[in-house]
C-alpha positions in Angstrom: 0.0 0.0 0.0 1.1 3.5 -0.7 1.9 5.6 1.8 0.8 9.2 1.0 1.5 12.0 2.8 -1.7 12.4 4.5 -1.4 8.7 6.0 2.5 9.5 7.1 1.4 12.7 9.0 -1.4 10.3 11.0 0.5 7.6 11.8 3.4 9.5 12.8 1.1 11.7 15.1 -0.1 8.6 16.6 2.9 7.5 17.3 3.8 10.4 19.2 0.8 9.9 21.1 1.3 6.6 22.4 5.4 7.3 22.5 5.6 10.9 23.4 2.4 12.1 25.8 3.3 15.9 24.9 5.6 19.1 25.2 5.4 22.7 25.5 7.8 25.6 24.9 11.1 25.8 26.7 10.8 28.8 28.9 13.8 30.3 28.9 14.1 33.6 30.9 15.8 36.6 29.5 19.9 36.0 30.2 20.3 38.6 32.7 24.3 38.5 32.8 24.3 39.5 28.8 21.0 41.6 28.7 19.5 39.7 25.7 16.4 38.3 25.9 15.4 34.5 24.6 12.4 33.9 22.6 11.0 30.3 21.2 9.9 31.8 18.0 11.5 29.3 15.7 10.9 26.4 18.4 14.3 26.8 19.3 15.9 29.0 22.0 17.6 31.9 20.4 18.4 35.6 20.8 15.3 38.0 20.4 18.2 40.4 17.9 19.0 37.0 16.0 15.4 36.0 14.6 15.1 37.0 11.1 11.4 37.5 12.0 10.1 41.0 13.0 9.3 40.0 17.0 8.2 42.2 20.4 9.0 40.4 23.4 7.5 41.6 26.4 8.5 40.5 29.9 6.0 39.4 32.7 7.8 41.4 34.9 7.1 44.3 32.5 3.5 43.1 32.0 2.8 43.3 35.7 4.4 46.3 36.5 2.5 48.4 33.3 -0.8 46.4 34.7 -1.2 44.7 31.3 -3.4 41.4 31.6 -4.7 40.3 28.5 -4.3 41.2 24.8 -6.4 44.0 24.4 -4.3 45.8 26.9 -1.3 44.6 25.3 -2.6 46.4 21.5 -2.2 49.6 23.5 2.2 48.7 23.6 2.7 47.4 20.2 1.9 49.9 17.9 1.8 46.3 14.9 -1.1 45.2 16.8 -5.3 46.6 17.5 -7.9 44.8 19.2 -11.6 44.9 18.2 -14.1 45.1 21.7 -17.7 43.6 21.4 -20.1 42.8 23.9 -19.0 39.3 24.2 -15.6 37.7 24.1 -16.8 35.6 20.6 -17.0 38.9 19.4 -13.7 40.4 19.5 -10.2 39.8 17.8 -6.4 41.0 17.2 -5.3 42.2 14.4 -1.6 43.2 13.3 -0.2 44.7 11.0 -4.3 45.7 10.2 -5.1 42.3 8.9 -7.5 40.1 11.5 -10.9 38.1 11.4 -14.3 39.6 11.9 -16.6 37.5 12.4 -19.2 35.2 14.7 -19.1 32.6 12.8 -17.4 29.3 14.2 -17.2 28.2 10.3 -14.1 30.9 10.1 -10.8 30.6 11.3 -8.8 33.8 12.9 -5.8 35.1 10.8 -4.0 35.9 14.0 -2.7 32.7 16.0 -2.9 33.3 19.6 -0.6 30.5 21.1 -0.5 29.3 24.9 2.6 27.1 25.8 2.8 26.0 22.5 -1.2 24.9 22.3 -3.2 26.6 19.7 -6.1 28.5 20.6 -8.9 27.8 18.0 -11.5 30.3 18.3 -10.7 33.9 18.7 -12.9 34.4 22.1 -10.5 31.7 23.8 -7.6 34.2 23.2 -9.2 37.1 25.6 -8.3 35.4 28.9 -6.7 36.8 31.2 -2.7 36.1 30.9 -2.0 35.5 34.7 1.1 35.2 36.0 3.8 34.6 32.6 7.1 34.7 31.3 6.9 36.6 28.2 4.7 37.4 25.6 6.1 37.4 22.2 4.4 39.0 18.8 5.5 37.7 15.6 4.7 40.0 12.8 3.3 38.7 9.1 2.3 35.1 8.3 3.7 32.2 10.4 2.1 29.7 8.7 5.5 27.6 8.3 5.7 26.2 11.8 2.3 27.7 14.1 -0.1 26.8 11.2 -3.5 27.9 8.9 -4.4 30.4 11.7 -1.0 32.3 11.4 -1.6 33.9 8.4 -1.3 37.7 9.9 0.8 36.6 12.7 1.2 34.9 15.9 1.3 35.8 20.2 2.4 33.3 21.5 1.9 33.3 26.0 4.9 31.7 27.4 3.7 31.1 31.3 5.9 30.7 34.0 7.3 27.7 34.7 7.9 25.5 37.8 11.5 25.3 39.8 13.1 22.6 42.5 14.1 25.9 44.2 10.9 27.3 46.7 9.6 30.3 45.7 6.4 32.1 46.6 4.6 35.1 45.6 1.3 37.7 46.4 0.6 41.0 44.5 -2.9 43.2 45.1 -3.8 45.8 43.4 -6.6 48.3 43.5 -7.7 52.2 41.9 -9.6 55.2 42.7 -12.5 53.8 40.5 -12.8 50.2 42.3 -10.8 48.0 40.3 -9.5 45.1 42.6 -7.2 42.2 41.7 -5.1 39.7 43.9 -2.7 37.5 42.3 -0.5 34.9 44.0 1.5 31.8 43.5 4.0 29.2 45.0 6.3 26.9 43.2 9.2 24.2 44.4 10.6 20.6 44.2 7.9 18.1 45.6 10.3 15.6 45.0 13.8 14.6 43.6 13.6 15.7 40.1 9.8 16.7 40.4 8.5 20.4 40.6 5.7 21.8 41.0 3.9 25.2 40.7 0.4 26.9 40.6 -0.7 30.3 40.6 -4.2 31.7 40.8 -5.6 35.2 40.5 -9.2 36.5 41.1 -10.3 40.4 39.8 -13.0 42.2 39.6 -14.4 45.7 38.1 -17.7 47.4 38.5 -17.0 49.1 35.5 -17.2 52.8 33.9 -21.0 52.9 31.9 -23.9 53.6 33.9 -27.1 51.6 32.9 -29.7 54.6 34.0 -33.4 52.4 33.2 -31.6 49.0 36.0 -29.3 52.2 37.5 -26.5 49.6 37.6 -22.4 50.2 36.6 -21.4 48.5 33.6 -18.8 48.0 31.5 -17.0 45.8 33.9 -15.9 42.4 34.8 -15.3 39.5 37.4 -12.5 37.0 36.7 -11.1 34.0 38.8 -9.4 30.9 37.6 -5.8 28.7 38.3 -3.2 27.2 36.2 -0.9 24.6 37.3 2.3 22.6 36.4 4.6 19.6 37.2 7.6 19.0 36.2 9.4 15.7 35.7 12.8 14.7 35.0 13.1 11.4 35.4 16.3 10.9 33.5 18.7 13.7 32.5 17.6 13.5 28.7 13.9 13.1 29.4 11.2 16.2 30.7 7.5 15.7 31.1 5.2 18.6 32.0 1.5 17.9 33.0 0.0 21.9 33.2 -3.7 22.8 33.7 -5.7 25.9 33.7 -9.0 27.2 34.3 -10.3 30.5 33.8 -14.1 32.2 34.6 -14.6 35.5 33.2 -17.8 37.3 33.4 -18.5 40.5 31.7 -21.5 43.3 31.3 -19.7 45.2 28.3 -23.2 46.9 26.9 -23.4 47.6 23.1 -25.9 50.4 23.1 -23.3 53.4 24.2 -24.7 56.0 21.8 -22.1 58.4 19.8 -24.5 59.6 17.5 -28.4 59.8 16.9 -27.6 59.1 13.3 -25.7 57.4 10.7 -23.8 58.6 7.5 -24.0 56.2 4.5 -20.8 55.5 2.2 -19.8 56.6 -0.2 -22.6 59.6 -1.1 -22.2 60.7 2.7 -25.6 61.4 3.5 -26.5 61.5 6.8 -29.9 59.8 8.1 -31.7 60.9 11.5 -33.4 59.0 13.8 -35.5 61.6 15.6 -37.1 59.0 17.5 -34.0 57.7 19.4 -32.8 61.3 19.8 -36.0 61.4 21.6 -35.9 58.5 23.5 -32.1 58.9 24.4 -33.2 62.7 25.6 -36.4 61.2 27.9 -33.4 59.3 29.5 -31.5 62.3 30.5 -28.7 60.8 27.5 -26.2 62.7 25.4 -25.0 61.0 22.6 -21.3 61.6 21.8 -17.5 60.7 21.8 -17.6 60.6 25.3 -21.5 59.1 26.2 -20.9 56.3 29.3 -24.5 56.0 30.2 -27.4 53.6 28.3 -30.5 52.9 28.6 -31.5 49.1 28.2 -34.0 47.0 29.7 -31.5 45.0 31.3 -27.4 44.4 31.7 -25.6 42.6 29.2 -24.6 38.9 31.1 -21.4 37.2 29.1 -20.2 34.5 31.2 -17.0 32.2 29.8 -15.5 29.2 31.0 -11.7 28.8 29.3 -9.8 25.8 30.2 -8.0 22.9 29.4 -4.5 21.0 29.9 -1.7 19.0 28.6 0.9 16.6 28.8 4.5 17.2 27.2 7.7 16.0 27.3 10.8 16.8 25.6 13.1 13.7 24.7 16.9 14.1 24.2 18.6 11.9 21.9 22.2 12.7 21.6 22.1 16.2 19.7 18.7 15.7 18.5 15.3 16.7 20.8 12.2 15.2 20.0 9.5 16.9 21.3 5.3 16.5 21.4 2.5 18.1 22.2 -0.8 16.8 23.5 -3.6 19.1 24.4 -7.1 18.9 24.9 -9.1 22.7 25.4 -12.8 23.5 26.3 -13.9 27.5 26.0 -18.1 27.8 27.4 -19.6 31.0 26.3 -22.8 32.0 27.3 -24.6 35.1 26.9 -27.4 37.4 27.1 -27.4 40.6 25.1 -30.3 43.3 24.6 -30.7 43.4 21.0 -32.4 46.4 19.9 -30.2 48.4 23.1 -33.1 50.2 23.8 -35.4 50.2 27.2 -38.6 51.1 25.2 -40.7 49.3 23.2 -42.5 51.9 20.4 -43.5 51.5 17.0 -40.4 53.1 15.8 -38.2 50.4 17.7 -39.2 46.8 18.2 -38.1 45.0 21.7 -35.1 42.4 21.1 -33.6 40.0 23.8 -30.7 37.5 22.7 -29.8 34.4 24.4 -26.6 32.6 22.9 -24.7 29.3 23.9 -21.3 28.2 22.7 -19.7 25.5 23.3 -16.3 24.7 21.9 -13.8 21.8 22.4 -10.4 21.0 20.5 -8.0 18.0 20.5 -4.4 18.7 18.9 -1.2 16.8 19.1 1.8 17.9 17.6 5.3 16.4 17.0 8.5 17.8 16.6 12.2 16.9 16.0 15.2 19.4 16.3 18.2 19.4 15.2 21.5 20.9 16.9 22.7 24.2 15.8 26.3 24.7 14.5 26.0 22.1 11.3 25.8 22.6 7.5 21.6 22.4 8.1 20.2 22.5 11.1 16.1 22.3 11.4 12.9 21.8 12.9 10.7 19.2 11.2 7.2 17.5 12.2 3.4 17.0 12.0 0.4 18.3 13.5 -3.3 17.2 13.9 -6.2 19.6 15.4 -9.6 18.5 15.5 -12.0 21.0 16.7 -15.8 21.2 17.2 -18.3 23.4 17.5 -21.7 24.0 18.8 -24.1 27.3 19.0 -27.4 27.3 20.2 -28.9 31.2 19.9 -32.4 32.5 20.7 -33.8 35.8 19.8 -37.2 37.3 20.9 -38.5 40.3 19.0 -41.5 42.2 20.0 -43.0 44.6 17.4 -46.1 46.9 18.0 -48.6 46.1 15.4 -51.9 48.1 15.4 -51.5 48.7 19.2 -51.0 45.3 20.1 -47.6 43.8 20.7 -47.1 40.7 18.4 -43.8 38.7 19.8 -41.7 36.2 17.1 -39.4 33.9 18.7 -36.3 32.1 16.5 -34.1 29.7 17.4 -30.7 28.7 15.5 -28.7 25.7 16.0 -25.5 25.2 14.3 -22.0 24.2 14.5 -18.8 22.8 12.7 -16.5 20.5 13.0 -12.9 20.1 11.3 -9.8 18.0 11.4 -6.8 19.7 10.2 -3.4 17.6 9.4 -0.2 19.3 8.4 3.4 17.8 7.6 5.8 21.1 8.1 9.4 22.0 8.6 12.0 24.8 8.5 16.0 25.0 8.1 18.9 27.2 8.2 21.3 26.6 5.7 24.6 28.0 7.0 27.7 28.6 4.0 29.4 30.4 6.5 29.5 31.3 9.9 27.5 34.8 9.2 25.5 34.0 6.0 22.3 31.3 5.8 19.5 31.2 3.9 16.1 30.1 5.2 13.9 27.9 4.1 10.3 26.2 5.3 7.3 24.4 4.2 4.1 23.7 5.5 1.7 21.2 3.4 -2.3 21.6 5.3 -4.9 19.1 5.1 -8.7 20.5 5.9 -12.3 18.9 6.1 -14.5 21.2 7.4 -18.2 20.8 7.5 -21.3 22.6 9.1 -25.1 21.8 9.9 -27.5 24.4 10.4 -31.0 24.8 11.7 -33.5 27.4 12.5 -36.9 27.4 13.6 -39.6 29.9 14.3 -43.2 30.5 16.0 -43.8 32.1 12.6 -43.7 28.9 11.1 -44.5 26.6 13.8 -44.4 23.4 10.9 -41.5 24.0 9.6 -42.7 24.3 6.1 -40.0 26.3 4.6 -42.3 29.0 3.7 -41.9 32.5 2.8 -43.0 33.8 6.1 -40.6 36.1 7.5 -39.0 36.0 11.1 -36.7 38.3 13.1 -34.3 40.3 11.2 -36.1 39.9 8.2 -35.3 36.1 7.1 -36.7 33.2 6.6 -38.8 31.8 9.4 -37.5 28.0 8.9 -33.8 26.9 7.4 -32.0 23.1 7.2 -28.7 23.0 5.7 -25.3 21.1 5.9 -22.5 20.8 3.8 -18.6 20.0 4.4 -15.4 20.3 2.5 -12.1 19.0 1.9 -9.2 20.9 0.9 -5.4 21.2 0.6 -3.0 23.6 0.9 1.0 25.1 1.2 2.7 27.7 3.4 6.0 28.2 2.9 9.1 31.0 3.4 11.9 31.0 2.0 15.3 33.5 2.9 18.6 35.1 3.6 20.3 36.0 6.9 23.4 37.9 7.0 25.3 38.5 10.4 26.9 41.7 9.0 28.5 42.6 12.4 28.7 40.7 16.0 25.2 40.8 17.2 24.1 42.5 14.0 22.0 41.1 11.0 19.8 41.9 8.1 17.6 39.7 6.6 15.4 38.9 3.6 12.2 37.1 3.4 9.3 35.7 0.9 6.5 33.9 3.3 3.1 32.3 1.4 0.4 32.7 4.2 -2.7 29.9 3.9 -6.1 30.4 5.7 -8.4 27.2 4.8 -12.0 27.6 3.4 -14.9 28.3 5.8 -18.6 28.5 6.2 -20.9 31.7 7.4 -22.5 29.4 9.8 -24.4 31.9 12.2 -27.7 32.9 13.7 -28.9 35.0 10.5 -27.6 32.3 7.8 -29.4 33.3 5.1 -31.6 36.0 3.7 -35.4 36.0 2.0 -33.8 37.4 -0.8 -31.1 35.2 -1.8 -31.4 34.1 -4.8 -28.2 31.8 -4.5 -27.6 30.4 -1.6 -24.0 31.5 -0.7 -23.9 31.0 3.1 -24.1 27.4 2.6 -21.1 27.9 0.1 -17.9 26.8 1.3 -15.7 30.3 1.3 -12.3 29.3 -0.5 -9.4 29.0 0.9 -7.5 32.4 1.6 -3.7 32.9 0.8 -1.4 35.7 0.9 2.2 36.5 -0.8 4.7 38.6 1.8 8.2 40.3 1.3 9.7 41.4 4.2 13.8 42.6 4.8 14.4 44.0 8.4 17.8 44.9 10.1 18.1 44.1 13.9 21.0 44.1 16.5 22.8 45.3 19.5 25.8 47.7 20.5 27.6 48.6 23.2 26.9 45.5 25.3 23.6 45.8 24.7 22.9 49.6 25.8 21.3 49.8 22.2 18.9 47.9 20.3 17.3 48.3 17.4 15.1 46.8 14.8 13.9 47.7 11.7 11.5 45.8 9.4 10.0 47.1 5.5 6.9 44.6 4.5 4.7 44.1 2.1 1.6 41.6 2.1 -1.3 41.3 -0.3 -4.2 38.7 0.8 -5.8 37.0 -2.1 -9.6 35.9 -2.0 -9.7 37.5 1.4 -12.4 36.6 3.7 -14.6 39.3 4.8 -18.3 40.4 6.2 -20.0 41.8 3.9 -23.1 44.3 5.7 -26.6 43.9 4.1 -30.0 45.4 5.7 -32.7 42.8 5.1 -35.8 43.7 6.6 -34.6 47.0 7.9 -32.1 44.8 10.2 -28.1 44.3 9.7 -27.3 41.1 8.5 -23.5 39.9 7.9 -22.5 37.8 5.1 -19.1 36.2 4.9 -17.6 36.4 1.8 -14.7 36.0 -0.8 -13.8 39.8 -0.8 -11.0 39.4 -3.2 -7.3 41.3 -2.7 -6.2 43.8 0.4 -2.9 44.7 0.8 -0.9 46.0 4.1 2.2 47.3 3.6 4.7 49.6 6.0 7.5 50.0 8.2 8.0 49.3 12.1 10.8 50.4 14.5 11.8 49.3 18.0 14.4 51.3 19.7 16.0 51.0 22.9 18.7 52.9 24.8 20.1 52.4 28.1 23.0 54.8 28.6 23.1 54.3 32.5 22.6 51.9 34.8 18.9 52.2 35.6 17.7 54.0 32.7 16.2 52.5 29.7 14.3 54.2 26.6 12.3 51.9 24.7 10.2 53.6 21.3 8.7 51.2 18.8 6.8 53.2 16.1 4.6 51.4 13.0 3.2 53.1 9.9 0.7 50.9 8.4 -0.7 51.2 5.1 -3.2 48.7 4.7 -6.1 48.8 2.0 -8.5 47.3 0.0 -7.1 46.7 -3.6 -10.3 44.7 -5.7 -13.4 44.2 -3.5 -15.5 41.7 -5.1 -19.2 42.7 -4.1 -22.0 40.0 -4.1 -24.6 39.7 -6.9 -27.3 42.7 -6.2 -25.0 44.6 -3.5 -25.6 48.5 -3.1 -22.6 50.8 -4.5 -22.1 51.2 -1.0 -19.7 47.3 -1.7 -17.1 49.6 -4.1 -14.7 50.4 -1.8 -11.4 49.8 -3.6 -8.7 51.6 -2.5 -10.6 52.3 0.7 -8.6 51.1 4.2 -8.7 47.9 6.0 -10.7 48.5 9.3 -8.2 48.8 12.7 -5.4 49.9 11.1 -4.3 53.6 11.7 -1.6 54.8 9.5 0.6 55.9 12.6 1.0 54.1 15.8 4.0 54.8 18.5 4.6 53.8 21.6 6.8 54.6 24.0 8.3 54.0 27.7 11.0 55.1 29.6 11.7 53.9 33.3 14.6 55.0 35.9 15.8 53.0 39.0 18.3 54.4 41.5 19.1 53.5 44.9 17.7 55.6 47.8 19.0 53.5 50.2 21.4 50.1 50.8 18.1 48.2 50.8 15.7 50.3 49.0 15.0 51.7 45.5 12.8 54.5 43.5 11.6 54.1 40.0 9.8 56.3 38.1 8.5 54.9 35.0 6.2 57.1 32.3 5.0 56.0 29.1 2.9 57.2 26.5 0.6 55.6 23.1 0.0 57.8 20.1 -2.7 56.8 17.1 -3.9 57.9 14.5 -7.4 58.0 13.3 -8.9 54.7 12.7 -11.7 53.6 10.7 -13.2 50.9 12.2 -15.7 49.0 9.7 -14.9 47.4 6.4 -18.1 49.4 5.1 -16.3 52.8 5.1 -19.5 54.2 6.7 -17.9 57.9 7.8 -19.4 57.8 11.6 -17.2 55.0 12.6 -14.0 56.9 12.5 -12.4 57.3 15.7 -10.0 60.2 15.8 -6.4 60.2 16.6 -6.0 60.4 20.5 -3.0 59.7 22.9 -2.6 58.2 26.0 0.0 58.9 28.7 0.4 57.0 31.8 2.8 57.3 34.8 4.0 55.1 37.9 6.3 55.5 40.6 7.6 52.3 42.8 9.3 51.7 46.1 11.6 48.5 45.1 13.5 46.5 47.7 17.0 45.8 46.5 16.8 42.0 46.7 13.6 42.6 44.5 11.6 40.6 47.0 9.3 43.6 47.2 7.7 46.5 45.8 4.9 49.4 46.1 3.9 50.8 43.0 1.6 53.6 42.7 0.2 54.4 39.1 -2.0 57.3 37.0 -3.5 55.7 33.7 -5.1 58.3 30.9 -3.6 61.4 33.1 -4.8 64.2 30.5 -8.6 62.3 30.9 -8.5 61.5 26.8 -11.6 60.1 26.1 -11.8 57.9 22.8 -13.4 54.9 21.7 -11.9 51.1 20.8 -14.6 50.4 18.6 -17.4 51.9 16.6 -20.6 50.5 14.9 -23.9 51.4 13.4 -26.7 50.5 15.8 -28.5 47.6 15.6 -31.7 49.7 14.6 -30.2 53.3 14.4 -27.5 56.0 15.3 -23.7 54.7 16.3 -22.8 52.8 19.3 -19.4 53.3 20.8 -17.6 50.5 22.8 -15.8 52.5 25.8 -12.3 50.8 27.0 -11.4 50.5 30.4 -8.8 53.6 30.5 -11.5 56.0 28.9 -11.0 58.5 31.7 -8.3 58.6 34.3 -8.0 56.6 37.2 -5.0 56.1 39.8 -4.0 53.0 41.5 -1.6 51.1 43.9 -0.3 48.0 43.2 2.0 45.6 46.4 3.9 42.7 45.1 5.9 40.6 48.2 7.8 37.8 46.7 9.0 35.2 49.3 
């Protein structure tokens, strides 16, 4: 019998199953002695300035002393990356370099991997947790596909937690602002036997929140999180490491989407601007202003997003002679369950019908992955191995819509239930060819197997026997819809390179990448519309790909007191999957589509200077330029689809960042730091549409901290300002569901002031 591909890549990852239970990253901290900092972004330890691969590394030191805890707070110190908010965590998603997914759909996979310990995250909600207690964070920049996979196509974060030690070490940190913001984190970790160590950590938070709900007169806009994560460590033989880790993680949010900027909207591309007198008048009967800086609603009651993320593995990392074979075995679970006033409105009128959402996710994924590593220092040396994810999917969602008709309220109920399921197999690997010391070329390849497929049901009390007919339900579509479909595709990411090592600690570098997202399905509450005339949500979406050039110069001088990296890209997307906005039944309904060809292309630099002992400068600065190149509208679409040459949505032209921090003794046991740091952007459109009311101007943000450190570092009393000039902006815009613009307000929207204790034992 033949063995093709496909069967090699099983029957090696079972194998590695039954061989090799798992393994995670090696977490390496940052070499304190030298000053460079170690990253796994090639699977392979290596020096952050030696990657030919434009990387931000972030420290969890730095991470808990800036209070950054999950990704949308680190968007605000990478200027590559922007985060889109939403009501509930299956709603939002990163983006870098202003390329990301946007969509509800479980049928559609993210273009930006989030990675935890070397475990991909499947659905774009899992990747909002909150990041704990970590090594590093590390941002890879462009596709990725080569080694992390279909999901990579935009780029990878990769969480790198901490790690257990034999030696005893304990921790607790509190924290807590002027607006009620409370979080206690703590941990302990130490050998629980020869060769065995153990660690866990926990953390619980919670945040009233800064919107004021004025018809339940309840704070909103907040949070409550608790959860664990644990590891043991094994070596049971010098060349042998198993890891069994666990988390848990319980988030509950009441982020409201009915935070009015504007009583109107203004359509694209004829920019005529449509009142809604009627919520003008019903936001006004509340005592509401809408505008840029609106934290108060008026719904009838408190958005209720509650998520369960959790999940472990088993790894190990096998040593044979100069070779490490390594494996991954994982099994996830993210619960998401939410309850969301549709219409955001606390009146029912014949202008506005009632609307009340009930939605249930429940996702599960099984991956193993296994890897084999070569030693550095050889002609070739290389990373080779396979990969299989299978993932599954189910959404139950409910909405109830209440319409005044003649007086007399009439109330439609529909119910969707639909889900996917996919197995994904890949055979992948990536080498440095070295013809001398200082030059290499680069070289990877990444062959994909997908089979995706999708049911989807919806019923109504407008057509109580399911006959398929014309009758219409909520939102304008039909009251009853049975569909299914699957598909099977294959497809290639590869990269291919120079490196040159031009001076010690120095390098430039040269690359071509080929990104591959695979096909998809708009599976999702409003499937399809009355007026369809082809059914293309029950179309499989093809697969989408992207071409990249990228050349970057990185390095070090003066032992480290500067560093620098520079990095000139250029990607275009091809058959680029998008939503497309329809009104059907004067309701917004998203269709995902084949858009055709965006581009993003730009420059990014990261700057750092230390030129005392205690005093570091660190600037990174990106200019995006990311657009729309040939948008393919659908059949019948409104003029309002031609938007070539228009921008992609979350990506500002200009975004800096920058810190600086100095340490000096005040005593023989005690230190001062004074840290400041401060996030420019530029205007940002946020919706593929182009619609002109869902621009959010350029703004900055400055922050400030000062901290009492003990010496040893076994202590330290920070006390912060976030937002001191009180900059009010927005981290997401939309049209209202039935009129006018909603804002989403982030957490730092006005200032606050906080004090944060950390006692390390």
């Amino acid at each position: 019998m033949t063995m093709t591909p496909l069967r090699a890549a099983r029957t090696l990852l079972l194998a590695s199953a039954v061989l090799l239970p798992a393994t995670a990253y090696a977490d390496e901290a940052p070499d304190s002695n030298s000053g460079e900092i170690v990253v796994t972004a090639r699977y392979r330890d290596e020096s952050l300035q030696q990657v030919p691969i434009a990387i931000t590394a972030v420290s969890g030191e730095s991470l808990n002393d800036r209070a950054i805890h999950n990704l949308q707070d680190l968007s605000a110190t990478v200027p590559s990356v922007d985060f889109r908010n939403g009501a509930s965590n299956k709603d939002r998603t990163v983006f870098i370099r202003g390329v990301g997914t946007i969509s509800t759909s479980p049928g559609v996979e993210s273009s930006v991997s989030t990675v935890l310990d070397g475990v991909v995250l499947t659905r774009p909600g899992q990747a909002t947790l909150d990041v704990g207690e970590v090594s590093r964070i590390e941002v890879l920049r462009g596709p990725q596909g080569t080694l992390f996979g279909k999901n990579a196509s935009a780029g990878v974060i990769s969480i790198v937690t901490a790690a257990p030690s034999q030696e005893f070490h304990a921790y607790a940190e509190g924290s807590a602002t002027t607006d009620e913001e409370y979080r206690i984190k703590a941990g302990v970790t130490g050998g629980i036997a020869p060769n065995v160590a153990a660690r866990i950590d926990g953390l619980y938070a919670n945040y009233d929140g800064n919107v004021r709900n004025v018809f339940t007169d309840n704070t909103v806009n907040g949070y409550e999180r608790y959860g664990a994560r644990a590891k043991i460590e094994a070596t049971p033989v010098d060349n042998l490491k198993f890891t069994l880790a666990g988390d848990y993680l319980y988030s509950h949010d009441t982020t409201p989407s009915g935070v009015y900027a504007r009583t109107s909207q203004i359509a694209y591309p004829t920019g005529t601007v449509t009142q809604s007198p009627a919520l003008a008048a019903f936001l006004a009967g509340q005592g509401i202003t809408a505008g840029p800086e609106n934290r108060e609603v008026s719904t009838n009651f408190d958005t209720d997003v509650r998520d369960k993320n959790y999940g472990g593995s088993l790894t190990a990392e096998w040593g044979l002679g100069d070779y490490t074979v390594t494996s991954i075995t994982a099994y996830r679970e993210w619960k998401n369950r939410q309850h969301q006033d549709y219409d955001a409105l606390s009146q029912l009128s014949a202008t506005f019908p009632e609307g009340d959402d009930r939605g249930i996710v429940d996702n599960s994924q099984f991956s193993q992955e296994l890897r084999l590593t070569s030693p550095k220092g050889k002609l070739i040396d290389y990373v080779v191995g396979a990969y299989y994810l299978h993932a599954k999917t189910d959404e139950v969602y409910t909405r109830s819509l209440t319409r005044l008709i003649s007086g007399a309220q009439n109330v439609v109920t529909g119910v969707a239930n639909y889900g996917v399921k996919s197995d994904n197999y890949a055979l992948f690997g990536e080498a440095n060819i070295n013809f001398t010391p200082w030059l290499r070329a680069i070289a990877g390849y990444r062959s994909t197997w997908d089979d995706l497929s999708y049911y989807h049901v919806r019923t109504s009390t407008n057509d109580p026997t399911n006959s398929g007919a014309t009758a219409l339900d909520v939102a304008g579509i039909r009251a009853y819809h049975n569909s299914a479909g699957s598909t099977s595709t294959r497809g290639d990411s590869y990269r291919g390179g120079l490196q040159l090592d031009f001076a010690a600690n120095n390098q430039a570098y040269f690359t071509y990448s080929r990104g591959y997202k695979g096909p998809a399905y708009n599976a999702y509450f409003n499937m399809r519309s009355l007026n369809a005339t082809t059914p293309l949500d029950e179309i499989a979406l093809k697969p989408e790909t992207s071409d990249s050039f990228e050349g970057g110069i990185k390095g070090s001088a003066l032992g480290n007191q500067i560093t620098y990296a520079l990095a000139v890209y250029t990607t275009k997307f091809h058959n680029y999957q998008a939503n497309y906005n329809d009104v059907v039944g004067g309701a917004q309904v998203t269709r995902l589509i084949n858009a055709g060809t965006v581009q993003t292309k730009g420059v990014e630099l990261d700057f750092g200077l230390r030129p005392i002992p205690g005093l570091s400068l660190d600037t990174s600065v990106a200019y995006t330029d990311a657009k729309v190149l040939n948008f393919i509208c659908p059949t019948g679409a409104p003029a309002s689809c031609d938007i070539n040459g228009e921008v992609l949505p979350f990506a500002p032209k200009w975004k800096l960042y920058s810190n600086a921090a100095y340490r000096f003794a005040l005593s023989g046991s005690l230190d001062l730091e004074v840290q400041s740091d401060i996030t420019l952007k530029s205007r940002t459109q946020y919706q593929l549409a182009q619609t002109p009311g869902t621009i959010q101007p350029g703004y900055y943000i400055w922050n400030a901290s000062v901290a009492l450190i003990g010496t040893t570092g076994d202590w330290q009393l920070r006390g912060f300002v976030k937002n001191i000039t009180n900059q009010s902006y927005s981290n997401f815009l939309a049209n209202g569901t039935l009129a006018g613009i909603v804002r989403y307000v982030p957490r730092d929207d006005k200032r606050y002031a906080g004090i944060m204790l950390r006692k390390d034992f």
